[in-house]
C-alpha positions as CSV (number, residue, x, y, z in Angstrom):
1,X,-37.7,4.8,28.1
2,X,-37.5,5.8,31.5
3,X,-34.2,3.8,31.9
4,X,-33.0,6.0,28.9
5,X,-33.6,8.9,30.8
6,X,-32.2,8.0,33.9
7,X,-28.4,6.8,32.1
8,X,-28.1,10.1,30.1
9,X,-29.3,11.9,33.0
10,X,-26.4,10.5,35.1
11,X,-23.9,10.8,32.4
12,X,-24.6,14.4,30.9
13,X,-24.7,15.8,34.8
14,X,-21.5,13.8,35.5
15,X,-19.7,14.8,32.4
16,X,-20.6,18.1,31.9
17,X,-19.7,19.3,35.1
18,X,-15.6,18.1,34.3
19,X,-15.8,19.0,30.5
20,X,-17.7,22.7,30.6
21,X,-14.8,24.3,30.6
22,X,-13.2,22.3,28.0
23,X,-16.1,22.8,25.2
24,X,-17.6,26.1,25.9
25,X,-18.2,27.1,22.2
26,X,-16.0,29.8,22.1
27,X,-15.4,30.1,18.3
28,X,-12.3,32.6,19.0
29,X,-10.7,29.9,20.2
30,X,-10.6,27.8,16.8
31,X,-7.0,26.8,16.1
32,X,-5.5,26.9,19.6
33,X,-6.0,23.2,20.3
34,X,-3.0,20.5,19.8
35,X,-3.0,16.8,20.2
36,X,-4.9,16.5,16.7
37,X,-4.1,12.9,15.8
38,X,-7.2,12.7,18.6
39,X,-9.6,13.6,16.0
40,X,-8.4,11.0,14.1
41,X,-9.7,7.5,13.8
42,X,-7.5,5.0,12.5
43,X,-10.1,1.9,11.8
44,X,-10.8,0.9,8.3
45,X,-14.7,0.5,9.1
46,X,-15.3,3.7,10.5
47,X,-13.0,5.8,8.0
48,X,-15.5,4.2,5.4
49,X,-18.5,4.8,7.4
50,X,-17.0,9.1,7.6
51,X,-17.2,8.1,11.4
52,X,-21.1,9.2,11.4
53,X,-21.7,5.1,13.0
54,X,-21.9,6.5,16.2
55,X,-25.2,5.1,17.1
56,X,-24.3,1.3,16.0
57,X,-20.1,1.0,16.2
58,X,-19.0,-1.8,17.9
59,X,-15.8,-3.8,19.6
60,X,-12.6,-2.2,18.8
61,X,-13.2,0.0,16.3
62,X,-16.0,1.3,19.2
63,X,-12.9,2.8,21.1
64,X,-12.0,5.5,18.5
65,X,-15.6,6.9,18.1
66,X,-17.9,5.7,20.8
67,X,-16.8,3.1,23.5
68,X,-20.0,1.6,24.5
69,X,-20.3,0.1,21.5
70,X,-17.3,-2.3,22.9
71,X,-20.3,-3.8,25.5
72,X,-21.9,-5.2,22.3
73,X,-18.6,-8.0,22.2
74,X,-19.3,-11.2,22.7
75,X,-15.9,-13.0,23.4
76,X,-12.3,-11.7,22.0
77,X,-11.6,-9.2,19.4
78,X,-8.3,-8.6,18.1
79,X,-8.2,-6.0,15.3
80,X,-5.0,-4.5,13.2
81,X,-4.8,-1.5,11.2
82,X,-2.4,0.2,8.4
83,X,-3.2,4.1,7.2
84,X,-1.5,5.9,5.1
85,X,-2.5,9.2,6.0
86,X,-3.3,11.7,3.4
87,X,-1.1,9.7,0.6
88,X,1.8,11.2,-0.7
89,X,2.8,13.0,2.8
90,X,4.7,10.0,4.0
91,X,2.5,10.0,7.2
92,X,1.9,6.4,8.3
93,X,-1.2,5.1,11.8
94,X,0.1,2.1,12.9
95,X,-3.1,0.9,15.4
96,X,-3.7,-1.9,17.5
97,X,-6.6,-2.8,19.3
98,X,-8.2,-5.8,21.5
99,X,-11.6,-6.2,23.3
100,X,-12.3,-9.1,25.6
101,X,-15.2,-9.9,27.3
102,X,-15.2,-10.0,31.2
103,X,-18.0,-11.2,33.4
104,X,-21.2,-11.9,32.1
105,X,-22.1,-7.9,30.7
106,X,-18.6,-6.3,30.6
107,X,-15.6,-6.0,28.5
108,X,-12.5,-3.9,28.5
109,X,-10.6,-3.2,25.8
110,X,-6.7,-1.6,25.0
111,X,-5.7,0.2,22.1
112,X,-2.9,1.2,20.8
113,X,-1.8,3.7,18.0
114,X,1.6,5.1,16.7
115,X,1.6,7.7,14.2
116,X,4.9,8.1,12.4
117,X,6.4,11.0,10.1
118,X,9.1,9.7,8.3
119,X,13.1,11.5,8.9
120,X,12.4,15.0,8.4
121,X,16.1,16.7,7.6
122,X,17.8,18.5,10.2
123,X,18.7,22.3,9.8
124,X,20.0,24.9,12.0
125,X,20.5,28.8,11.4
126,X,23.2,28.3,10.0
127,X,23.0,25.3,8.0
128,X,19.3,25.9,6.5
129,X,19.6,23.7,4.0
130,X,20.4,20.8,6.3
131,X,23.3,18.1,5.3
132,X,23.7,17.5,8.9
133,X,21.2,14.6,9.9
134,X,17.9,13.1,10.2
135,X,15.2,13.5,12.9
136,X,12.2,11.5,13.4
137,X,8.9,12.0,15.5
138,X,6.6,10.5,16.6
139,X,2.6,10.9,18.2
140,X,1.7,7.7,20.7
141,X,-1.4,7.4,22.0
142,X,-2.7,4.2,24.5
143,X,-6.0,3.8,25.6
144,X,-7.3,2.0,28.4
145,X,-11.3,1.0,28.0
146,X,-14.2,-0.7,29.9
147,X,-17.7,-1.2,28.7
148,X,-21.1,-2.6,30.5
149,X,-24.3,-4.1,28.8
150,X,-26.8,-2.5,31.3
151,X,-29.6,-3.9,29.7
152,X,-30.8,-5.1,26.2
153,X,-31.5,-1.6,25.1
154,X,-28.5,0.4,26.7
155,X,-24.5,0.1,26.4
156,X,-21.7,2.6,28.3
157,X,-18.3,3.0,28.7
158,X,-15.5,4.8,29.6
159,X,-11.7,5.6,28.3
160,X,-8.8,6.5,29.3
161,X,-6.0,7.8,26.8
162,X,-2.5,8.7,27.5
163,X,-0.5,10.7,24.8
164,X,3.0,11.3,23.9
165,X,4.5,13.9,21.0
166,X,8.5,13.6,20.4
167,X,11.2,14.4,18.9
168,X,14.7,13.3,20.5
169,X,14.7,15.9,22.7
170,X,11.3,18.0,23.0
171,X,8.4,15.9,24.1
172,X,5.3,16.6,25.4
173,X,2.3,14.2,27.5
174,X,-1.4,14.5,28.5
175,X,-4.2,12.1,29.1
176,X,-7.8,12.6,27.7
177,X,-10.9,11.0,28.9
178,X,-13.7,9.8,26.8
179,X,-17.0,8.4,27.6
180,X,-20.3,7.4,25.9
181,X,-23.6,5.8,25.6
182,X,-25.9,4.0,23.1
183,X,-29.4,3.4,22.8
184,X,-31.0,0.1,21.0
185,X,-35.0,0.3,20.9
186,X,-37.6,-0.6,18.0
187,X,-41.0,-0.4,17.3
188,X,-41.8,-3.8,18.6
189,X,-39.6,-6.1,20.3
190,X,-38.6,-8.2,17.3
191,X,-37.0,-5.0,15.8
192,X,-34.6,-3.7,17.5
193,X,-33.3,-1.7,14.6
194,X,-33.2,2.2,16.0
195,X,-30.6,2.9,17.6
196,X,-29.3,6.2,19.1
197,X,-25.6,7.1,20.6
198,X,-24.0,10.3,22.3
199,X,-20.2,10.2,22.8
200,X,-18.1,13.0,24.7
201,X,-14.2,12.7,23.2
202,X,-10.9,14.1,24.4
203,X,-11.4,15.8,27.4
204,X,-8.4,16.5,29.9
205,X,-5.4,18.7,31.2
206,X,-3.4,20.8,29.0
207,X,-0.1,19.9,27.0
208,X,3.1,21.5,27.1
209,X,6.1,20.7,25.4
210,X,9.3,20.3,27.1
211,X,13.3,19.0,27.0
212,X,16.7,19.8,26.1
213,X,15.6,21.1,22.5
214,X,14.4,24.4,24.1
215,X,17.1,25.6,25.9
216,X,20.0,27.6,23.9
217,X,23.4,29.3,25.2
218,X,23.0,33.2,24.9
219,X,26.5,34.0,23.9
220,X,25.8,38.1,24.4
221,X,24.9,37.9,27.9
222,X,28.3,39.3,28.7
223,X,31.7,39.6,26.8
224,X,33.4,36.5,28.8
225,X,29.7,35.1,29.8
226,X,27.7,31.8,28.5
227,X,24.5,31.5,29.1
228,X,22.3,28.5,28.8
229,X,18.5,29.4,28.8
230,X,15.2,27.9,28.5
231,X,12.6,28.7,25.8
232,X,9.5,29.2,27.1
233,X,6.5,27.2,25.5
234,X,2.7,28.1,25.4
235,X,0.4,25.5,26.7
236,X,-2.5,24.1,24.7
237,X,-5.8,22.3,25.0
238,X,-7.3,18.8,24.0
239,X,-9.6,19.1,20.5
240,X,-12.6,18.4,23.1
241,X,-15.8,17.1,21.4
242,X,-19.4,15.9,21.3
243,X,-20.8,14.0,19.5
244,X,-24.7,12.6,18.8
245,X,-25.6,9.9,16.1
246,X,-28.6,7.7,15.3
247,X,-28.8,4.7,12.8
248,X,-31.5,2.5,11.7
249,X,-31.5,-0.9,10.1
250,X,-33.9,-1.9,6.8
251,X,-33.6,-5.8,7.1
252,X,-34.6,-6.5,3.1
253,X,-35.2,-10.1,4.2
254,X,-33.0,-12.5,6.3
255,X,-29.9,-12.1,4.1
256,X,-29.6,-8.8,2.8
257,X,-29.8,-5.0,4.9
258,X,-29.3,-1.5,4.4
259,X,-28.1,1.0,7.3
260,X,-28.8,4.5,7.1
261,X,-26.7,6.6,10.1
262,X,-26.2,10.1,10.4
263,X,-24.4,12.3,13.3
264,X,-23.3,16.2,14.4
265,X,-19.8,16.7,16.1
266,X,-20.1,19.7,18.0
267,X,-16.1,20.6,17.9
268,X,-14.8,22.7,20.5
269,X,-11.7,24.0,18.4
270,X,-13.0,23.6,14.9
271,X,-15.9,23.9,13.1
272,X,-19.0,21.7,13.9
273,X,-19.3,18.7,11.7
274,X,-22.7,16.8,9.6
275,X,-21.9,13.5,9.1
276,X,-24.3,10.5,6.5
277,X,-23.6,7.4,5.1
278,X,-24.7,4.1,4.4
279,X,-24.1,0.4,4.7
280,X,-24.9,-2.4,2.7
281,X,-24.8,-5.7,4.3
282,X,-25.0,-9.6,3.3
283,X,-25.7,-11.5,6.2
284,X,-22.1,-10.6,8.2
285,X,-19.9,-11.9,4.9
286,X,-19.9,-8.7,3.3
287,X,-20.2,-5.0,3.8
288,X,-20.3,-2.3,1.6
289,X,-20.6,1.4,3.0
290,X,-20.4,5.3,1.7
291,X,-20.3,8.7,4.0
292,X,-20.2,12.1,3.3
293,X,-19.0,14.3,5.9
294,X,-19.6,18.4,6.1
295,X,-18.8,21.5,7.9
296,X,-20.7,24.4,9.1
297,X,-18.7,27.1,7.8
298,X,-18.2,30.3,9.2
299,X,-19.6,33.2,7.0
300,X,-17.6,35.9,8.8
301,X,-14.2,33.7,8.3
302,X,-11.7,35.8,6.0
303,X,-10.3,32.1,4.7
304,X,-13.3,29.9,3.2
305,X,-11.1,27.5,2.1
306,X,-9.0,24.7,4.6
307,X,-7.5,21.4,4.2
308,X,-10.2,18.7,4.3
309,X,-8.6,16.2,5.9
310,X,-11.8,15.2,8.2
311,X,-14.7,16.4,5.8
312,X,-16.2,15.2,2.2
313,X,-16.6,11.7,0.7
314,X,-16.1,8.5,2.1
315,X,-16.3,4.9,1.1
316,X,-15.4,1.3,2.4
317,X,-15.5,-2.7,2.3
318,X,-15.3,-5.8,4.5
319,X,-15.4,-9.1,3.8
320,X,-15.2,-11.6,6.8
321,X,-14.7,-15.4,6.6
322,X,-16.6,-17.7,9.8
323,X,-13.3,-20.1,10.7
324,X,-15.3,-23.3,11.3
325,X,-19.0,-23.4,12.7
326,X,-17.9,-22.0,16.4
327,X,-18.5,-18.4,15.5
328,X,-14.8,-17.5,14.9
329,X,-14.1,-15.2,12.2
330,X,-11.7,-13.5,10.0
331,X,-12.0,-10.1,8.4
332,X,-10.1,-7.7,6.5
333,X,-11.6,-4.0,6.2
334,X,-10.7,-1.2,3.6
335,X,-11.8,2.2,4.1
336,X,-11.3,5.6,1.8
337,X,-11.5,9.2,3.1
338,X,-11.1,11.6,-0.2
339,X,-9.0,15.1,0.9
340,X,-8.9,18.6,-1.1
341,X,-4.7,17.9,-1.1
342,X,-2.5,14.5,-1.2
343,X,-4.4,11.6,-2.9
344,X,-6.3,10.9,-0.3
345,X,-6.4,8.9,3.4
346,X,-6.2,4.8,2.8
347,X,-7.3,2.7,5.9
348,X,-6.5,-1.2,5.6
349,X,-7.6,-3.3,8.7
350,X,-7.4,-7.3,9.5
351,X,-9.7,-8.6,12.5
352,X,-10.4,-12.0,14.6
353,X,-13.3,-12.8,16.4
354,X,-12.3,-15.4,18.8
């Protein structure tokens, strides 16, 4: 315990002094953020899960939602995913992601996801209704990870995103930093089945847009005069977040356990979020899991309606295969977030264990 204290002692003096500015609480400030394919997490496990498996994510899928659960890998991970992002708005998350253990307690991990919008017709003033063209953009974000095993009971780690928003010829970059820690204890040493995790997501410098799409010619800046001028663009911040969870394992016997978790997401530019679920679990062949996801609402807000695209039910499968008796595995992964619009958000994901 006292090891506990001393790790989130460290990491909440360390972090909080960078991100205090970032996640004040300000709730005037709801709306103002960009860069929200951050909030986002493209891995079929955790969509089913809601993303309230804070406290017991692991490998890749660690690096969307809590990256010291990537100290947990044992070898080489290589994980793929496909969603199709609230169906029916032709929004595709192309993600790839690989963790590899280094040394005898660390690992680092890369992952990379593209977020795609399909060819959106062009229009200008005076062609509104378009005719004249396609455009196409695109969100790109890469993340650079490591993760230590300190000791049997405690995992950290530590990200490092870059991000790009285009169009071809307005773009805009940043880079976020994300950290975390879990906790593993029991209530004797052949039970480690409580476990506890604290993530702090998306902190870093603002994002501004920029390129040759801004700028226009002012034809009435004088009768024989063309002038070519630059729009100016507000800044805006990173969807800063924390985020607390805790899990707990009910073996049944030696082939069968259940997995309550639950977790708060204290948002700095939306509302703060109550996440529960489940898991079901034979041995590691097959997986079952629900979550339910809320929001505190604001009872002053004039709107009490908004798109759930992060909130309400949520449900997923895996089934993994062992490739021989080396520990190698295959899996494929299927999570399901229900929305108040589209027909729902449809995650499919294909892993290794190597």
């Amino acid at each position: 315990m006292k090891k506990l204290i001393k790790y989130i002692s460290i990491f909440s003096a360390a972090m909080s002094l960078y991100a205090a500015p970032a996640i004040a609480g300000n709730e005037d400030r709801a709306g103002q953020a960009g860069a929200n394919e951050l909030l986002i997490n493209p891995w079929a496990r955790t969509a089913g899960w809601g993303g309230c498996n804070i406290a017991l994510v692991r490998g890749v899928e660690a690096l969307g939602l809590n990256v010291a659960g990537m100290g947990h890998n044992k070898g080489t991970e290589i994980v793929f995913a496909q969603t199709d992002w609230l169906k029916g708005s032709d929004i595709k998350i192309s993600s790839f992601g690989i963790a590899q253990k280094v040394g005898e307690s660390g690992s680092m991990g890369i992952n990379v996801s593209s977020m795609k919008f399909g060819d959106i017709d062009r229009t200008t003033e005076a062609q509104p209704d378009g005719g004249i063209g396609t455009f196409a953009p695109q969100f790109l974000t890469i993340g650079f990870s490591y993760a230590k095993e300190f000791s049997n009971s405690i995992y950290g780690g530590m990200s490092v995103r870059m991000i790009s928003e285009s169009i071809n010829d307005v773009k805009a970059q940043g880079v976020v930093v994300d950290a975390g820690i879990q906790y593993i204890t029991g209530f004797n040493e052949a039970k480690d089945n409580l476990k506890f995790g604290i993530s702090l997501r998306n902190v870093g410098t603002p994002m501004k847009f920029d390129g040759e799409g801004l700028s226009y010619r002012n034809d009435n800046a004088g009768a024989n005069i063309n002038v070519l001028q630059q729009q100016r663009v507000e800044r805006f911040e990173m969807p800063s977040l924390v985020a607390i969870g805790v899990s707990y394992d009910i073996k049944l016997n030696e082939d069968h356990r259940i997995t309550p978790a639950a977790s708060f997401t204290s948002n700095s530019f939306i509302r703060d979020q109550i996440g529960m679920g489940a898991e079901y679990g034979f041995r590691q062949l097959f997986m079952v899991r629900l979550g339910y996801t809320i929001d505190k609402k604001d009872k002053n807000a004039i709107f009490d309606e908004e798109i759930a695209a992060l909130i309400g039910f949520s449900a997923g499968v895996s089934v993994q295969v062992p490739l021989g008796k080396s520990g190698k595995s295959f899996g494929i992964d299927y999570g399901y977030r229900a929305t108040e619009t589209f027909d729902g958000t449809h995650t499919i994901g294909a892993r290794f264990n190597l």
